[in-house]
N, C-alpha and C positions, 0 to 999 in steps of 0.2 A: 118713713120711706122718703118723704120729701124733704125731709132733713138732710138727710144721706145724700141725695142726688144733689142737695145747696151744696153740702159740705164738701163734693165729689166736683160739683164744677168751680169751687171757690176755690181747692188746691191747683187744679188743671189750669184756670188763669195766672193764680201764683206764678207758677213754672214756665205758662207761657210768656209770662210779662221779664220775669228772671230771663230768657231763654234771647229777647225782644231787646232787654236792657243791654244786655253780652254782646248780643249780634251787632247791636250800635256803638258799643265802642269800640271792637274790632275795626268799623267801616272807618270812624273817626280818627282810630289810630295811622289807618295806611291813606286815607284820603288826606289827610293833612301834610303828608308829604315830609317835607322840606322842615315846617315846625316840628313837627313827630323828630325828626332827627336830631334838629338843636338842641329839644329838651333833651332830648336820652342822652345825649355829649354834656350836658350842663348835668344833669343829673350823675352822670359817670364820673365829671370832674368831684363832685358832691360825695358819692360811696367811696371814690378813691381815696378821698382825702381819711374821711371814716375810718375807709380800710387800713390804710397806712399808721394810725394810729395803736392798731394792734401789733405793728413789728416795730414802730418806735417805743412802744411797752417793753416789747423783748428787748430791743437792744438795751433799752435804758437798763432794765432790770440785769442783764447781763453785767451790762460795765457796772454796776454799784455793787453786784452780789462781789465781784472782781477784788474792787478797790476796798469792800467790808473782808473780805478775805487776807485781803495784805496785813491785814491789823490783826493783832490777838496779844494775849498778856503772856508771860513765863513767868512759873514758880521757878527755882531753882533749889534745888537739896542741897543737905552737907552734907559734905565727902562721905563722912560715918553714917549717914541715912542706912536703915534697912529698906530692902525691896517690898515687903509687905506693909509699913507704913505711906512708901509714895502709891503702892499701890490701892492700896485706901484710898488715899485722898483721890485720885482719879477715878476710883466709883463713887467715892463722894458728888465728885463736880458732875459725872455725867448725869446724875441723878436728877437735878437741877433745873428746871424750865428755862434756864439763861442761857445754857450752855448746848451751842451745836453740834462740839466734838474736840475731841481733845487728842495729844500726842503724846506719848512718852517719849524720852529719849533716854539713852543710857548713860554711864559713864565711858562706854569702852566708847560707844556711837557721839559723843559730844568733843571725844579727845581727836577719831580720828575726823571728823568737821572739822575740827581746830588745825589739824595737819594739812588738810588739804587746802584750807583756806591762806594759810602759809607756807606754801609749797616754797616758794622764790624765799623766805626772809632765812637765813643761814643759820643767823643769830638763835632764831624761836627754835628749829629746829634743833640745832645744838642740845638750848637749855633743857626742852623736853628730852632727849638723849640723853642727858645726864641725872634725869631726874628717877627715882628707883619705884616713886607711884606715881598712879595714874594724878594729877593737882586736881582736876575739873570734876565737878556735883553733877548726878543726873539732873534732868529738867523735864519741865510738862510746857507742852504749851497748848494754851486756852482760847478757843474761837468762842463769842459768842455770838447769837440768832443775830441780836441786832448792838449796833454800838452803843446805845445808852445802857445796856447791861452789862458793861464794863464795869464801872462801878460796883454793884451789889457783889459781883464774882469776887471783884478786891475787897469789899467787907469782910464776905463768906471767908477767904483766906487770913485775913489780917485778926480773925477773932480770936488767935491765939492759941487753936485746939489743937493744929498742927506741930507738933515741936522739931519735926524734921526739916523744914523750911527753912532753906538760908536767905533768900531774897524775894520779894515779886517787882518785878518792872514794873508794873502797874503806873504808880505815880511817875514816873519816868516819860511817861509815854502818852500821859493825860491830857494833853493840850491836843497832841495829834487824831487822841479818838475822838475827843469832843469835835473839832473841826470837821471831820467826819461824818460824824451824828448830824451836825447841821448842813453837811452839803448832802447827804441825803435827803435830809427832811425837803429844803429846800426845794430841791432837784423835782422830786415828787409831788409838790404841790405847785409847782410853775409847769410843767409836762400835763398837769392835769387842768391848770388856767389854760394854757397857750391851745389843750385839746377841744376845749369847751368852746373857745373865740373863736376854731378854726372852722369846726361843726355849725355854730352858729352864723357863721357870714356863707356856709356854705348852703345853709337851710333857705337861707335869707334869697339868695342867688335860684336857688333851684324852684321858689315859690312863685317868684318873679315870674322866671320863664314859664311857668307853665300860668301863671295868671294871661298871660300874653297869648298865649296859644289856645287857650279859651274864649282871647277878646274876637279874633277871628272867625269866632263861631256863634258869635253874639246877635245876628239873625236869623239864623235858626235856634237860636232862644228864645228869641220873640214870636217868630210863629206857632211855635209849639203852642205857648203861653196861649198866644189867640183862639187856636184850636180847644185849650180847655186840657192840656195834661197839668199833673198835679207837680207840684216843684221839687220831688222825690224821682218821679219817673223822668224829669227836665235832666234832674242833676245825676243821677244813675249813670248813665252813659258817661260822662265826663269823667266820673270818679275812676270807671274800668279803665278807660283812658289812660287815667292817673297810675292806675296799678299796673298798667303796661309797661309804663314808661320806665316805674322801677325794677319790674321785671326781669327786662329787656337790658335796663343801663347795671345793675347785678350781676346777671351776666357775662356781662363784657365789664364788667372789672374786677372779675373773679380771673377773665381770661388773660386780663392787662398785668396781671397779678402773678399769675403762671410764669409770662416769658419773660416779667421781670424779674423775678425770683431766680429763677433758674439761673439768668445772667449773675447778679448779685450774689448768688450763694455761696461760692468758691471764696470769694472776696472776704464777704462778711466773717465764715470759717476762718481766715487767718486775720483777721483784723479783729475781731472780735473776743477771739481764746475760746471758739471751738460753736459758737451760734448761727450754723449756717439757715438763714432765712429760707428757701425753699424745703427743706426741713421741716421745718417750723409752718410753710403753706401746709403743705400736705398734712403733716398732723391735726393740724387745727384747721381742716378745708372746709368741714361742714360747719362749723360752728360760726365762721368767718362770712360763709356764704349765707346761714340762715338769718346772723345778723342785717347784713346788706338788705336780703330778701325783703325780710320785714321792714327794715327802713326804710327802704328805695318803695314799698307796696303802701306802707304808710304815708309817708312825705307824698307822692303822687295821691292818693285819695285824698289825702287831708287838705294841700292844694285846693286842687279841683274842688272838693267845697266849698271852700273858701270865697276862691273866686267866684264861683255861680253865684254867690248872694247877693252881688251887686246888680247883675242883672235879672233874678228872680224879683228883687225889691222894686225896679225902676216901671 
């Protein structure tokens, strides 16, 4: 029975001390005024930048899928090709883990490309008029996932097995994929340098501030101490603080986020080949915000830690 009633008033202070911790960073949040503001603006500068990172992913990833897109190899057939050999070979390729998707083109559909492409030349025009067959081979053309599997796709074709194949461009065109290949690569590991440096001077910025905003409050640090609380229950209060601050600055650059987007979005859609950014908030609005969340809730506690040690120690 006495166990029970230990147990019974040991959760009741728990909850009251929890209830005690909350209630003092609430008071320190809006009693600080003027600091409370600057951090949550430093901290907002700090999620934005974060946040921002998630649509310069899209755009990036936009423009390269774009510019991987403009590339792909052609087979071309001979004249005398049957339909059911090219068309082999194109379940062949899509079969393939290299390969993203493939086109057939016909012989009738290749001749009139050729016509309209020389609409103005007289001359071409003529000769094709005089001509009693169709000259031009059907063709396939071949996208794959990524540029480096350009190559393998040209082995796969070049091994012989095909004997309807009149040409593949392939080597033709191999200096352009490769260049490619490595402005991808590139691209994506500097986007991913430039996001890490950005995060980090912004982590750095936002630590600051709030080590600052704690130094204000570094006498009633010390009287606590005096009085005999323990450097959990000291620092408790500062940390909810801390998780306000990211709260609060989330928030408002989720909102900052909204009326930017909305503006940018129309833009983006024709600049981009069809990736309108508010689109893209809305979809991905929770996922964006629960990251912020966490971060902004983290970085603000972890802070406020931080900095209390100095004066918990002194």
């Amino acid at each position: 029975m006495i166990k029970e009633v230990s147990m019974s008033y040991d959760a009741n202070m728990f909850i009251t001390n929890i209830k005690r911790i909350i209630k003092a960073g609430l008071i320190n949040f809006w009693r600080n005024g003027w600091v409370s503001l600057a951090t949550i603006l430093i901290m907002v500068v700090t999620l934005s930048v974060i946040g921002s990172l998630f649509f310069g992913k899209a755009i990036l990833s936009t423009v390269l899928d774009q510019l991987q897109d403009k590339v792909d190899i052609t087979v071309y057939f001979k004249t005398n090709a049957e339909e059911i050999e090219m068309f082999s070979l194109q379940g062949s390729l899509e079969k393939l883990d290299e390969v993203k998707g493939t086109e057939f083109v016909s012989r009738e559909k290749a001749l009139a490309d050729f016509r309209e492409r020389h609409t103005g030349n007289n001359l071409i025009v003529q000769s094709l008029a005089e001509l009693e067959e169709n000259p031009l081979g059907a063709s396939l053309n071949i996208r794959a996932k990524n540029p480096s599997q350009y190559e393998s796709i040209a082995r796969f074709l070049e091994a012989g097995v095909f004997t309807s194949i009149d040409k593949i461009n392939y080597r033709e065109n191999e200096v352009v994929i490769d260049r490619l290949a490595n402005i991808l690569q590139v691209s994506r590991k500097l986007s991913t340098g430039i996001s890490l440096v950005l995060v980090f001077i912004a982590l750095l910025v936002t630590f600051n501030t709030i080590r600052l905003a704690i130094y204000s409050n570094r006498d009633e640090i010390s009287v606590m101490r005096l009085v005999g609380a323990s450097n959990n229950y000291i620092r408790s209060p500062f940390m909810v603080e801390g998780v306000l601050y990211g709260i609060v600055a989330s928030a408002v650059s989720m909102g900052l986020f909204y009326f930017l987007t909305l503006w940018l979005g129309p833009m983006s859609a024709r600049f981009f080949g069809g990736l309108n950014l508010f689109e893209y908030y809305v979809s991905n609005f929770f996922q964006i915000f629960i990251i912020l969340l966490l971060v902004g809730g983290f970085l603000g506690a972890a802070s406020s830690w931080i900095a209390t040690r100095r004066y918990l120690k002194a």
